[in-house]
ZAGU-343771 format. One record per residue: residue in one letter; x, y, z of N, C-alpha, C in turn. Coordinates in pm, whole numbers, always signed. Layout:
N
<"a"; <X; Y; Z>; <X; Y; Z>; <X; Y; Z>>
...
This chain:
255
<"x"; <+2022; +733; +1562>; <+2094; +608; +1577>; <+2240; +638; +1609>>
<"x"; <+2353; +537; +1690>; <+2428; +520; +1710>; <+2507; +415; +1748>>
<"x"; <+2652; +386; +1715>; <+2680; +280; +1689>; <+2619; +166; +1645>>
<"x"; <+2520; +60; +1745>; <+2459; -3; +1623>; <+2310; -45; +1722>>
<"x"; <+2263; +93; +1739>; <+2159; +105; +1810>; <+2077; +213; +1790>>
<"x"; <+1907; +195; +1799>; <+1834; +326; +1779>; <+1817; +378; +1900>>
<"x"; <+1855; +526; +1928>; <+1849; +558; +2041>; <+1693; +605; +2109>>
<"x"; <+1637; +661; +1957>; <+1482; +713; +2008>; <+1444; +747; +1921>>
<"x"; <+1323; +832; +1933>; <+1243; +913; +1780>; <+1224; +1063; +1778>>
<"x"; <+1294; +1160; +1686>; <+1277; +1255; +1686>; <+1150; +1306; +1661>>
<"x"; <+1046; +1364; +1741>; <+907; +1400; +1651>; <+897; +1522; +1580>>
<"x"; <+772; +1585; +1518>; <+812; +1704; +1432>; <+834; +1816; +1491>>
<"x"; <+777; +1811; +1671>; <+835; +1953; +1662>; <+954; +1970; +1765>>
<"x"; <+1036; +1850; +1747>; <+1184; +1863; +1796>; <+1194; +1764; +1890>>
<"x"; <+1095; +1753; +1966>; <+1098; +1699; +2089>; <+1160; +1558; +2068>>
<"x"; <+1251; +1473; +2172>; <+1333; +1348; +2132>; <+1281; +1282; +2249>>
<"x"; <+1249; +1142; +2197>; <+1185; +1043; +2281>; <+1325; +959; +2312>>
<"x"; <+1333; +899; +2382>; <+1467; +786; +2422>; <+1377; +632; +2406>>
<"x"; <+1387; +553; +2364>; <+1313; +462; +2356>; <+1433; +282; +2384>>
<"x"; <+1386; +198; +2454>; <+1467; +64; +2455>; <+1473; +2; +2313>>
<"x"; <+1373; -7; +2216>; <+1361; -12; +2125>; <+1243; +52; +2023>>
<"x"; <+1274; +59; +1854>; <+1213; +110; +1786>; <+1144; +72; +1701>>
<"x"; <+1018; +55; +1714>; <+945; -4; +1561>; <+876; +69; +1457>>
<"x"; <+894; +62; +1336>; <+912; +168; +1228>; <+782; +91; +1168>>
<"x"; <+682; +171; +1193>; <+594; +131; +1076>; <+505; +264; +981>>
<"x"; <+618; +344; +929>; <+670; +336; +827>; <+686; +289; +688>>
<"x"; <+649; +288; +580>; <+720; +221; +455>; <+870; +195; +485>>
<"x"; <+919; +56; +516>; <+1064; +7; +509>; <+1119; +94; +452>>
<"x"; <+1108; +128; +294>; <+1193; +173; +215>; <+1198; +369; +259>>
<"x"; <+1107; +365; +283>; <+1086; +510; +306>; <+1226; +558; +413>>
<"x"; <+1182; +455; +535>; <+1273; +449; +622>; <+1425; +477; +643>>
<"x"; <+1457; +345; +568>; <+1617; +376; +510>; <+1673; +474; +430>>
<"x"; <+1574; +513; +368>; <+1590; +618; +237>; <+1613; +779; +318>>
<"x"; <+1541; +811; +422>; <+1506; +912; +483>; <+1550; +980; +599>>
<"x"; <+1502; +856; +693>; <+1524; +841; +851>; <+1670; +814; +884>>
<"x"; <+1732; +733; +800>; <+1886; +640; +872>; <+1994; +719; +767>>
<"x"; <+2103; +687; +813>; <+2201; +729; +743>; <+2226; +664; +614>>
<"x"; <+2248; +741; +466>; <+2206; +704; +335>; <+2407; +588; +370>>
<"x"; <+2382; +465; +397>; <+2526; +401; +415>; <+2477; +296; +286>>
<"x"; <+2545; +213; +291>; <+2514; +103; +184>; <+2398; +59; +173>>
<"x"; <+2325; +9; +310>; <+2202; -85; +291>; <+2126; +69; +222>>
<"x"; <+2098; +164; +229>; <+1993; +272; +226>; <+2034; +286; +78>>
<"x"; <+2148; +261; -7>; <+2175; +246; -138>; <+2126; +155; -240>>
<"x"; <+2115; +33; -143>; <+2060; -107; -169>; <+1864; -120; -147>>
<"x"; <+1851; -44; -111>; <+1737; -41; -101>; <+1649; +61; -226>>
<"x"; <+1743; +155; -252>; <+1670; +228; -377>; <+1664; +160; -471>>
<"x"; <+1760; +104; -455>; <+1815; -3; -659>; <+1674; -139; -651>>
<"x"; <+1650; -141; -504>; <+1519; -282; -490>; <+1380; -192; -622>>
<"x"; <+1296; -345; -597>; <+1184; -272; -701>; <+1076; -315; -669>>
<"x"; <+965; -243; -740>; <+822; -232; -620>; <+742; -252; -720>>
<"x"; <+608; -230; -627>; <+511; -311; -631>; <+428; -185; -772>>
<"x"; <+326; -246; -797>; <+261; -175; -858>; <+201; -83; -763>>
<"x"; <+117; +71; -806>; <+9; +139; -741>; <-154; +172; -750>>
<"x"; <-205; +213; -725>; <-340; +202; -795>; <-422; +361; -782>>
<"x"; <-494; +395; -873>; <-615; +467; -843>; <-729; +449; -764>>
<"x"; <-728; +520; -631>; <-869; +512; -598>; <-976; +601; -630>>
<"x"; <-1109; +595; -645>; <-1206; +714; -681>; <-1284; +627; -571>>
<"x"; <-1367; +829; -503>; <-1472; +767; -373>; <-1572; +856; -412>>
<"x"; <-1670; +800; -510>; <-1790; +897; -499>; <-1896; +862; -406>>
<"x"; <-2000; +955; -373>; <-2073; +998; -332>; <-2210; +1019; -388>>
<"x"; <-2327; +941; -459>; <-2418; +946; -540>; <-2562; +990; -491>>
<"x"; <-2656; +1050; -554>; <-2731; +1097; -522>; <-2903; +1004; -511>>
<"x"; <-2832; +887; -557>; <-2940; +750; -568>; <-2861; +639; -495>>
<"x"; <-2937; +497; -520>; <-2859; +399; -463>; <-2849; +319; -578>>
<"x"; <-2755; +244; -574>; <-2728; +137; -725>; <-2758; -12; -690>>
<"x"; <-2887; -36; -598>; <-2931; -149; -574>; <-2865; -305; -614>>
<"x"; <-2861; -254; -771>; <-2818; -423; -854>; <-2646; -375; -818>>
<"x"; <-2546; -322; -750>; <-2427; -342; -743>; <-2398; -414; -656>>
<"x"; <-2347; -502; -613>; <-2316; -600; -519>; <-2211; -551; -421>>
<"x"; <-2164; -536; -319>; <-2081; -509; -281>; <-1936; -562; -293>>
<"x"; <-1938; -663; -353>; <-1762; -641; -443>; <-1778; -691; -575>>
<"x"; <-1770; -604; -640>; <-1740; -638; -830>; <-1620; -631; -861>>
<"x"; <-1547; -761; -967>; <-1430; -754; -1036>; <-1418; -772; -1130>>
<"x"; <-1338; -677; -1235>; <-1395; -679; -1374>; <-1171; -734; -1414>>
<"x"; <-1186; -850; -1463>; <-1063; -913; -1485>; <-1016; -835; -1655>>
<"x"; <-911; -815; -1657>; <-863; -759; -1863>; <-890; -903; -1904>>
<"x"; <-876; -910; -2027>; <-927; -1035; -2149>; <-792; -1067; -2166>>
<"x"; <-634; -986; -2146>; <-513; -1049; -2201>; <-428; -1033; -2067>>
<"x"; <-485; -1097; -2009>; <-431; -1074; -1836>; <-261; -1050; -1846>>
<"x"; <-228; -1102; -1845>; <-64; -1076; -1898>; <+2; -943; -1977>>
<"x"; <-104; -902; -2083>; <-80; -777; -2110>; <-105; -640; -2006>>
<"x"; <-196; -666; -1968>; <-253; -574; -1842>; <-178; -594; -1762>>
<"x"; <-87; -668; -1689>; <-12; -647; -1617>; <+139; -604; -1635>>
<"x"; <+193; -647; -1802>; <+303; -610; -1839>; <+262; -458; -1889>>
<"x"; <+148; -419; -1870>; <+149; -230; -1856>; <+166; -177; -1729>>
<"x"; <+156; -264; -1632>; <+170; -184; -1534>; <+314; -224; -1479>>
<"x"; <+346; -319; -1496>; <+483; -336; -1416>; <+591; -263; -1508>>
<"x"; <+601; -340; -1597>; <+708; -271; -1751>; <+683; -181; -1771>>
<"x"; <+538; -113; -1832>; <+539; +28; -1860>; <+497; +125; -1742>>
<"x"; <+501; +130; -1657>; <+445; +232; -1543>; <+324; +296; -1591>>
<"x"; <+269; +214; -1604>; <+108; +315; -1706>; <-22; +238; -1650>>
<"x"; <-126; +259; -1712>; <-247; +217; -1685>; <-274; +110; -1862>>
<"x"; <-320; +11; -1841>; <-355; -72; -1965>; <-468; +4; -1969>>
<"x"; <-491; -42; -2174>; <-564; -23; -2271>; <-791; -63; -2189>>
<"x"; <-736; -154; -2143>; <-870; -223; -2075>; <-823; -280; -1949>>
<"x"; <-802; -202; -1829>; <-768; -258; -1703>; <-836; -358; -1660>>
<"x"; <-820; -439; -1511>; <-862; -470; -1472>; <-897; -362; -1374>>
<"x"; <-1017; -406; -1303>; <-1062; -329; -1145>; <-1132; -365; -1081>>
<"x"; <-1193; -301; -933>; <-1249; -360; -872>; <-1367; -223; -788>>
<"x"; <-1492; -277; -751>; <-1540; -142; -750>; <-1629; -221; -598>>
<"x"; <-1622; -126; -498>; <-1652; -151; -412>; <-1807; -44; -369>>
<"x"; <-1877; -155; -310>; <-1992; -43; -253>; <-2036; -114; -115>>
<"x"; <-2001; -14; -39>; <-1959; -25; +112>; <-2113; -35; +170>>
<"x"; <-2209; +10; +158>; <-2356; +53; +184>; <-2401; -79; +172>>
<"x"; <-2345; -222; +72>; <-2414; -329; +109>; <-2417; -406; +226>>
<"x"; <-2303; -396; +240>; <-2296; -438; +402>; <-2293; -334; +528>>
<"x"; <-2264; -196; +483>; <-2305; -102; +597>; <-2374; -13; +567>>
<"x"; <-2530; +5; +625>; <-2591; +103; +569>; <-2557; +256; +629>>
<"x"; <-2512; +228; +707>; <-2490; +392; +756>; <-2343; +462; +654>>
<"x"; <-2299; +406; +554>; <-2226; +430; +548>; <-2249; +566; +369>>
<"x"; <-2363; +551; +371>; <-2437; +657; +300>; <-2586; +740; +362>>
<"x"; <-2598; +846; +328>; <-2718; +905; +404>; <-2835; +802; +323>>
<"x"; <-2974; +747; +352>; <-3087; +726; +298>; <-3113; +774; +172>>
<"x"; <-3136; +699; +78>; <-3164; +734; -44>; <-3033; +708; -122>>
<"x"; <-2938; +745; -71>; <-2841; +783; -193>; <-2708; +667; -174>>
<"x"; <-2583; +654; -210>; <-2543; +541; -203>; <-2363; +597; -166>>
<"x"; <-2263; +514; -205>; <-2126; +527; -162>; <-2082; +445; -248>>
<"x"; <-2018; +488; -308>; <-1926; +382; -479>; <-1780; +424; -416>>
<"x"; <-1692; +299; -450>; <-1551; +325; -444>; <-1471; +232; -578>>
<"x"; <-1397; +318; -657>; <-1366; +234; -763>; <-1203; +188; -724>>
<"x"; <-1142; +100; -756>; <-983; +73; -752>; <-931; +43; -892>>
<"x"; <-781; +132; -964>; <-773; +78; -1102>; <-629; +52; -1049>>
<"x"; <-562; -70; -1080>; <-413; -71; -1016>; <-369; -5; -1161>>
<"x"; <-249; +83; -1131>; <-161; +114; -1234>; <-37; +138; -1179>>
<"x"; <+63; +141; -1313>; <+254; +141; -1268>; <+235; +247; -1122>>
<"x"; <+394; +228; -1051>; <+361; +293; -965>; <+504; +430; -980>>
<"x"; <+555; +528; -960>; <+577; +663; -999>; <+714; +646; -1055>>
<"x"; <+750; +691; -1139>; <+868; +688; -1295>; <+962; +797; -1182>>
<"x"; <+1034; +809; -1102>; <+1128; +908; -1091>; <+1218; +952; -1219>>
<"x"; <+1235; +845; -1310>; <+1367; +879; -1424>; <+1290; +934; -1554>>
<"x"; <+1131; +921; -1520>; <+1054; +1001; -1674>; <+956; +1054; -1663>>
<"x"; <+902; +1118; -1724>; <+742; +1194; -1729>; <+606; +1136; -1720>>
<"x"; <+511; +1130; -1610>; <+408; +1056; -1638>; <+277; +1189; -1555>>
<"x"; <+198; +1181; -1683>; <+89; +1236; -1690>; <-20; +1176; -1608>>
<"x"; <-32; +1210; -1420>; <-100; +1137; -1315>; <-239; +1217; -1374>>
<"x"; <-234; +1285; -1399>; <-413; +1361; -1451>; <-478; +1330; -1600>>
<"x"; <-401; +1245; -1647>; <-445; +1172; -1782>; <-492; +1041; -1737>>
<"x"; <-347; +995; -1683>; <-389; +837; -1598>; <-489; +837; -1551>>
<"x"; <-522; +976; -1444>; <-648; +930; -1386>; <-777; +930; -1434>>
<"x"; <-791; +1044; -1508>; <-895; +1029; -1637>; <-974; +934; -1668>>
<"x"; <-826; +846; -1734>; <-880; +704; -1788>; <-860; +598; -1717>>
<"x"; <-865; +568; -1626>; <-882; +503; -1505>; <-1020; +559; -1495>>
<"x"; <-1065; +645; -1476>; <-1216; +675; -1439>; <-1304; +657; -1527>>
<"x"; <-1287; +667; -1636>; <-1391; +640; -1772>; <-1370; +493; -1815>>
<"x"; <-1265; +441; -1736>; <-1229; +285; -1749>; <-1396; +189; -1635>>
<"x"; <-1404; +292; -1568>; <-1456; +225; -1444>; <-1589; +196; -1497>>
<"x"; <-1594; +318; -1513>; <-1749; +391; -1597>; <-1802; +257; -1716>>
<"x"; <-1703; +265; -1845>; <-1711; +147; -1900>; <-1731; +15; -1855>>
<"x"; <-1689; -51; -1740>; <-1717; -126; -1648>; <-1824; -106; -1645>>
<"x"; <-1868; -43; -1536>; <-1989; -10; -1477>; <-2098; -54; -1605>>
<"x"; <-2100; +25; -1692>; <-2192; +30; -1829>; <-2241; -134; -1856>>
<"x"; <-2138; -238; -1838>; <-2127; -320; -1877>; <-2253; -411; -1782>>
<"x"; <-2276; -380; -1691>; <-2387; -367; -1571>; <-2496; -367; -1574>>
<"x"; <-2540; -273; -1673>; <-2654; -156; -1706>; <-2631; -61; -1615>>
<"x"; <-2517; +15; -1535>; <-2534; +137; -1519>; <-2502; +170; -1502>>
<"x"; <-2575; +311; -1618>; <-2496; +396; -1774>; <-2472; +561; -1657>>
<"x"; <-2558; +530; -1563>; <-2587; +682; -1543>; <-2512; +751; -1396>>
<"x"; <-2400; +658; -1375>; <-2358; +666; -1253>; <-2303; +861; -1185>>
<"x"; <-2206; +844; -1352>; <-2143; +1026; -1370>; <-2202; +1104; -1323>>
<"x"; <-2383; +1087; -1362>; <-2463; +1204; -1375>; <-2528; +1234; -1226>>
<"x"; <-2516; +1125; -1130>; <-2571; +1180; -1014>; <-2442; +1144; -921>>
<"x"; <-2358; +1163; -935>; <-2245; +1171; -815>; <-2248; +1303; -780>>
<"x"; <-2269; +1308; -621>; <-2283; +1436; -589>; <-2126; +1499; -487>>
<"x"; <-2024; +1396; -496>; <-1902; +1437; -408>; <-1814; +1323; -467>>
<"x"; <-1695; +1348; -495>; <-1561; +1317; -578>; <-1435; +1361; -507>>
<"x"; <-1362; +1235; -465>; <-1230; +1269; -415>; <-1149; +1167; -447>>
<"x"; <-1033; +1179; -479>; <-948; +1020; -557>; <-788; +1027; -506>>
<"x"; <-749; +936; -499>; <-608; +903; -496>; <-506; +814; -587>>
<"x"; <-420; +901; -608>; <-325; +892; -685>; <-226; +817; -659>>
<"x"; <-84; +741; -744>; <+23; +777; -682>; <+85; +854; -581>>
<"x"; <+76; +958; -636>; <+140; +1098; -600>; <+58; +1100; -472>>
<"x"; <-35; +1094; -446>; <-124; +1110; -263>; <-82; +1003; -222>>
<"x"; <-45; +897; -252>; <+41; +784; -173>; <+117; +841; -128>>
<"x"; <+206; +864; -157>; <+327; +921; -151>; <+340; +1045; -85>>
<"x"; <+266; +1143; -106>; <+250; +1265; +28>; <+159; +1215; +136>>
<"x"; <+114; +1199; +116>; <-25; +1138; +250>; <+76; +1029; +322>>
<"x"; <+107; +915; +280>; <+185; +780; +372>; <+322; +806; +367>>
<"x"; <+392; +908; +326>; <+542; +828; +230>; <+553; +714; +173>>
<"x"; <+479; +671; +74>; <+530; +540; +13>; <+576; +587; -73>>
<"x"; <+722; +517; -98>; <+825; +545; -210>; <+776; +528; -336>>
<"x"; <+778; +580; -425>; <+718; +592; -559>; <+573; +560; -545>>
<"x"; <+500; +595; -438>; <+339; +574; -457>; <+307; +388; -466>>
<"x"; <+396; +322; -417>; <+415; +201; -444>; <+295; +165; -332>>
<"x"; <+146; +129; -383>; <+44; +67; -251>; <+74; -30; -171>>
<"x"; <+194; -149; -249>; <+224; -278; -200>; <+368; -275; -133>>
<"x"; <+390; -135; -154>; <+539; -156; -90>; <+644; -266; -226>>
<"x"; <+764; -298; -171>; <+828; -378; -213>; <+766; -505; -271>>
<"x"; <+801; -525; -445>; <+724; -643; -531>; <+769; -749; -468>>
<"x"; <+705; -839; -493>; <+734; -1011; -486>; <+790; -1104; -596>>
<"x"; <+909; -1048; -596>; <+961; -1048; -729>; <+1084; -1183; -683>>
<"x"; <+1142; -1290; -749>; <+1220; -1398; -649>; <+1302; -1346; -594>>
<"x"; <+1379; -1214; -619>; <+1456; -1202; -515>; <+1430; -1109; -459>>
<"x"; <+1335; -1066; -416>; <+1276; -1026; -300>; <+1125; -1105; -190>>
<"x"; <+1160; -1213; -202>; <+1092; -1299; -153>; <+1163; -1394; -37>>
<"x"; <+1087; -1425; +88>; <+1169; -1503; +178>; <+1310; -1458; +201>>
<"x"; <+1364; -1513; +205>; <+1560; -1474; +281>; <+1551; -1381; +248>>
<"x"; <+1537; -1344; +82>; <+1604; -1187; +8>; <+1486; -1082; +83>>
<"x"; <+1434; -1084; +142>; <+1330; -1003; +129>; <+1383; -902; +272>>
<"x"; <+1362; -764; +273>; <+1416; -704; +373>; <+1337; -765; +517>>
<"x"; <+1460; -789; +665>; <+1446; -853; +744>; <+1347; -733; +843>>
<"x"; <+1272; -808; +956>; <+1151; -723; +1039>; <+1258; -655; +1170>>
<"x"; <+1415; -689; +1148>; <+1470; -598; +1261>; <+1595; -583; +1167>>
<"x"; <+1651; -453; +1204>; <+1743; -375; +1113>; <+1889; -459; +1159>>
<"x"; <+1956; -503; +1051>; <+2086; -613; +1091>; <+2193; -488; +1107>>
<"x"; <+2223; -397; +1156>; <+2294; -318; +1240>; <+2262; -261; +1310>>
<"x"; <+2129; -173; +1332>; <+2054; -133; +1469>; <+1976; -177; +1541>>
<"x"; <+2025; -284; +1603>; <+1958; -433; +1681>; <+1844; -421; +1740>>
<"x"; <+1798; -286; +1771>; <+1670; -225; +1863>; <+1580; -180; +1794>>
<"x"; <+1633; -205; +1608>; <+1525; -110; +1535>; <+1476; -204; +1464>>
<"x"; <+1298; -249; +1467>; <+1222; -337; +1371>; <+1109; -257; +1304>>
<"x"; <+1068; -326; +1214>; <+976; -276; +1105>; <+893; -384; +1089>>
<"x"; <+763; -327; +1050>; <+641; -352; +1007>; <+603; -333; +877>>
<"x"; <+505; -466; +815>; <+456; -334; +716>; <+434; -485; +633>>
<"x"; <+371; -397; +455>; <+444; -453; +333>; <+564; -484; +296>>
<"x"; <+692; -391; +319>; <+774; -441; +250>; <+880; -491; +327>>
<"x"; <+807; -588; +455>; <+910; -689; +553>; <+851; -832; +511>>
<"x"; <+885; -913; +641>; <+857; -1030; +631>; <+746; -998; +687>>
<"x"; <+616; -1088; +635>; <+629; -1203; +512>; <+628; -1157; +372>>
<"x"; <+560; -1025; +371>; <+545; -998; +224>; <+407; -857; +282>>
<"x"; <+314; -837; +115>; <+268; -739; +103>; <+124; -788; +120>>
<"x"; <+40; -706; +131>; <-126; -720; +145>; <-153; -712; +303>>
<"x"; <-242; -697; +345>; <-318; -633; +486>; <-293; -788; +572>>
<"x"; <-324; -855; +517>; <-359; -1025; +610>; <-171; -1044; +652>>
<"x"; <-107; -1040; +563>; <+65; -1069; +563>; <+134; -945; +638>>
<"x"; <+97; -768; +643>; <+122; -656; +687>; <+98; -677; +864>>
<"x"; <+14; -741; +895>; <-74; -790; +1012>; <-4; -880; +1071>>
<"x"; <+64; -980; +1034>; <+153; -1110; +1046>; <+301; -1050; +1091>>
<"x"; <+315; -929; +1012>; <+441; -900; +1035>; <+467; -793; +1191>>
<"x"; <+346; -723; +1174>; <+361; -662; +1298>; <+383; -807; +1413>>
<"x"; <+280; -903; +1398>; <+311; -956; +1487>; <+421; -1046; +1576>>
<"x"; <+512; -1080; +1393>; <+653; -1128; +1439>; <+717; -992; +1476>>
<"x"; <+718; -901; +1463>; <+784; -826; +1553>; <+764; -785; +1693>>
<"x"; <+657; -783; +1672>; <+603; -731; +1831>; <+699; -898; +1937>>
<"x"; <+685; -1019; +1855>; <+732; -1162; +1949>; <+875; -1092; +1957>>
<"x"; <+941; -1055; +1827>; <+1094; -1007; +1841>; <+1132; -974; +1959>>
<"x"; <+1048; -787; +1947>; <+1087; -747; +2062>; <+1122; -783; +2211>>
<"x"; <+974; -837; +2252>; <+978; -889; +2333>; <+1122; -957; +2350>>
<"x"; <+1100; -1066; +2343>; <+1241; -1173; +2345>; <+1360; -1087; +2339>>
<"x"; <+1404; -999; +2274>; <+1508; -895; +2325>; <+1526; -816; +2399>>
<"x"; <+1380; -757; +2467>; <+1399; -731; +2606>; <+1417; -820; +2678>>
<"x"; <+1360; -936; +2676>; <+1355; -1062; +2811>; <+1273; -1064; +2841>>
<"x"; <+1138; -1016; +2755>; <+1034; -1043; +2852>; <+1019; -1174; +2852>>
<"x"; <+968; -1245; +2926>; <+935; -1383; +2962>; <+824; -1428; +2928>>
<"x"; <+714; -1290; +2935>; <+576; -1374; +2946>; <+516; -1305; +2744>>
<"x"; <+535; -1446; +2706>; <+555; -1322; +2539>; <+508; -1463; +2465>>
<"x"; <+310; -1475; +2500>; <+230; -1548; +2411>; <+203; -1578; +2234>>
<"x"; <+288; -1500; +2195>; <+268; -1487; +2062>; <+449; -1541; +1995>>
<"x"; <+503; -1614; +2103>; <+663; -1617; +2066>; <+644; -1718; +1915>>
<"x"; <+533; -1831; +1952>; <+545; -1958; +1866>; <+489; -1888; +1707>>
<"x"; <+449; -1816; +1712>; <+368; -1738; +1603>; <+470; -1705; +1538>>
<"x"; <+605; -1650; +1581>; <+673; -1573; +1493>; <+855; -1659; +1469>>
<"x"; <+828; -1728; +1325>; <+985; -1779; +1315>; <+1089; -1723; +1343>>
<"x"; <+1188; -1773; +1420>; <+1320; -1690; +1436>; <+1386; -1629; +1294>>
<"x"; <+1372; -1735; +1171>; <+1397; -1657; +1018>; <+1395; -1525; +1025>>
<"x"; <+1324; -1446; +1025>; <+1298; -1329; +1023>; <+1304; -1208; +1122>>
């Protein structure tokens, strides 16, 4: 960047693109934090606060679990407490909530014959930079959380025939995507980070540089992440001049 323009994108192995404009999709926060010069807004953006993160587990079973439906949600009994563990305490609650997905009901290819595809989700806090948190305990019990779930089902015997196990953490958020503190949702929806307050989809000093994502306008989740690419993509346009730019009415000038 320069003066108050992105000039292009450096890639990893040096090579520099020149670009008319830049769209960062990116974690916002990652962005400023990393990519741009650490000036005020990139100060203002650490002190912002985020979303919760979650555990995923993807097993691989050696049967099929017929009676699982393809989306189960198992809600906590003190909903409010379960969530003031994860936001307040950066932890996993006593009796989470979760959600356990089995992909094979609606796609069968998506396990070999016979055997099945389980995916569990446990949301928990998302990464403590200022304290100690035990991600291989968390995940533990997040997994024997699921299990308990599951049990609740009738079925007891899921452990015993999983034949392949791979999970994500915080911490694989965060190396795998760059999301800042492993944050899945990006930036919370917290009131003042909502609407006006909420970081804008083109950078208010590098006029050529917009963002995508969770933590722009409108907000966080895949359906709203989707929305936002698309007010930017109208942005752009209209700042080049393109003329012929079908999606202009789609995207409020607000943002």
């Amino acid at each position: 960047v320069k003066d108050s323009r992105a000039r292009g994108v450096v890639l990893e192995d040096g090579r520099f693109h020149t670009a008319d404009a830049v769209v960062a999709n990116a974690d916002l926060p990652y962005v400023y934090q990393n990519l741009l010069p650490q000036d005020r807004l990139a100060r203002q953006m650490a002190r912002k606060r985020y979303s919760c993160s979650v555990i995923t587990f993807f097993w691989g079973v050696d049967k099929p679990y017929e009676a699982l439906p393809p989306h189960t949600l198992f809600l906590a009994d003190d909903y409010r407490a379960n969530f003031d563990s994860i936001i307040d305490d950066l932890t996993i609650p006593d009796n989470p909530s979760l959600y356990i997905h089995a992909p094979t009901r609606l796609d069968p290819s998506m396990a070999p014959a016979g055997e099945d595809t389980i995916i569990g989700i446990v949301p928990v806090g998302h990464m403590d930079e200022t304290g100690e948190q035990d991600w291989r305990a968390i995940r533990d019990r997040a997994r024997r959380a699921i299990f308990r779930k599951l049990a609740l089902l009738g079925i007891t015997d899921l452990e015993a025939h999983i034949k392949f196990e791979t999970n994500c953490t915080p911490l694989s958020w965060r190396k795998r995507y760059n999301l800042v503190k492993g944050a899945t949702h990006g930036l919370c929806h917290n009131l003042m980070q909502l609407g006006y307050m909420r970081p804008r989809n083109r950078h208010p000093d590098y006029h050529n540089l917009y963002f995508v994502g969770a933590s722009t306008h409108p907000g966080t989740g895949i359906p709203t992440a989707l929305v936002s690419g698309r007010h930017s993509a109208s942005r752009v346009m209209d700042d080049l001049g393109l003329v012929d730019n079908p999606i202009a009415h789609f995207s409020p000038r607000m943002v």
